[in-house]
C-alpha positions in Angstrom: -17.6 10.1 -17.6 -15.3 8.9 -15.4 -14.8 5.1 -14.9 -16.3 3.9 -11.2 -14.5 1.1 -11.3 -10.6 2.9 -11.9 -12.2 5.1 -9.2 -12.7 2.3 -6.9 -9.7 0.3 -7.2 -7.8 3.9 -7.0 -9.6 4.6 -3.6 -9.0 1.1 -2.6 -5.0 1.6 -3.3 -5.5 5.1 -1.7 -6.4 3.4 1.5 -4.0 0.5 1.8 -1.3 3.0 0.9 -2.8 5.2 4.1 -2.9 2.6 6.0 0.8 1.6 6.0 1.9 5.4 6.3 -0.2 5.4 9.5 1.8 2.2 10.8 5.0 3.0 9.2 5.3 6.6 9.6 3.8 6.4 13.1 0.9 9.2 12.4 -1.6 7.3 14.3 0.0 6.4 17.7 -1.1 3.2 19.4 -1.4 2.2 15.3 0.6 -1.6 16.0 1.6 -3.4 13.2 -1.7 -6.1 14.2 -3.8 -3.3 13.8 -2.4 -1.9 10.5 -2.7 -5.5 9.0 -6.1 -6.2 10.4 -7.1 -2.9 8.4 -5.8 -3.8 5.6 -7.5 -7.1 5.6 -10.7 -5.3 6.2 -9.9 -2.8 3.1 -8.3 -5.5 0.4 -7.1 -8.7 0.5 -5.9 -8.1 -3.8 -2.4 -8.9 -4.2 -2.6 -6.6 -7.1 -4.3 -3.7 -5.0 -1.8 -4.2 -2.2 1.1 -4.3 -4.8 0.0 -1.0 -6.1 0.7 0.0 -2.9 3.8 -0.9 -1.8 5.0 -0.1 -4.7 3.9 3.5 -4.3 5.9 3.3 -0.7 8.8 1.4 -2.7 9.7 4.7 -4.6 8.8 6.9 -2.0 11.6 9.5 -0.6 11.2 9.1 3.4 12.7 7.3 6.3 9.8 5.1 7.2 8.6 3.3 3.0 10.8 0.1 3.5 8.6 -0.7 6.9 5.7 0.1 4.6 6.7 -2.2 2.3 7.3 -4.8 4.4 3.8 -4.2 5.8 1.9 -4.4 2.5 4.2 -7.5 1.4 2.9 -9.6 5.0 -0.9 -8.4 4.2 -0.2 -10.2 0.8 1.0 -8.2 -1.6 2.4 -9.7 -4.4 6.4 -9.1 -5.2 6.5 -9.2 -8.7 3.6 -7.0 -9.2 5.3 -5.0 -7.1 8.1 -4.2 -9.6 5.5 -4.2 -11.9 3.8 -1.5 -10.7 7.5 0.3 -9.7 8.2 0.0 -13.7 4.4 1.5 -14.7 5.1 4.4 -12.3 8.4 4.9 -13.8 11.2 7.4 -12.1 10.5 9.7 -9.7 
């Protein structure tokens, strides 16, 4: 049986991640970066969670991931558990 609370925290990091490729990538138009962080406030306040995140965007291939990044640090993600996270998701 699957764990609810991995499932959780995974749709949690699913969201914030989301959230910032709206912002960042500009797939929700009139998204401003006020917006984007007052969701993410609303979805997670977790360093770790946010982490997660950004460190998701960190290895990602596209234009827009450092303005994700940047995103998901100001809504309080933590920078060391970002590289955490970067070193548990390993190379591309």
């Amino acid at each position: 049986m699957p764990d609810t609370r991995t499932q959780n925290r995974q749709a949690t990091v699913d969201r914030l991640h989301r959230i910032a490729d709206d912002h960042a990538g500009g797939y929700r138009p009139g998204l401003t970066r006020a917006d984007a962080l007052a969701e993410l406030a609303t979805a997670s306040s977790d360093p770790d969670l946010l982490a997660e995140a950004a460190a998701a965007h960190a290895m990602a291939d596209n234009w827009y991931a450092i303005v994700a990044v940047d995103l998901l640090i100001e809504a309080g993600a933590d920078q060391e558990l970002i590289q955490r996270h970067i070193a548990e998701l390993g190379p591309n």
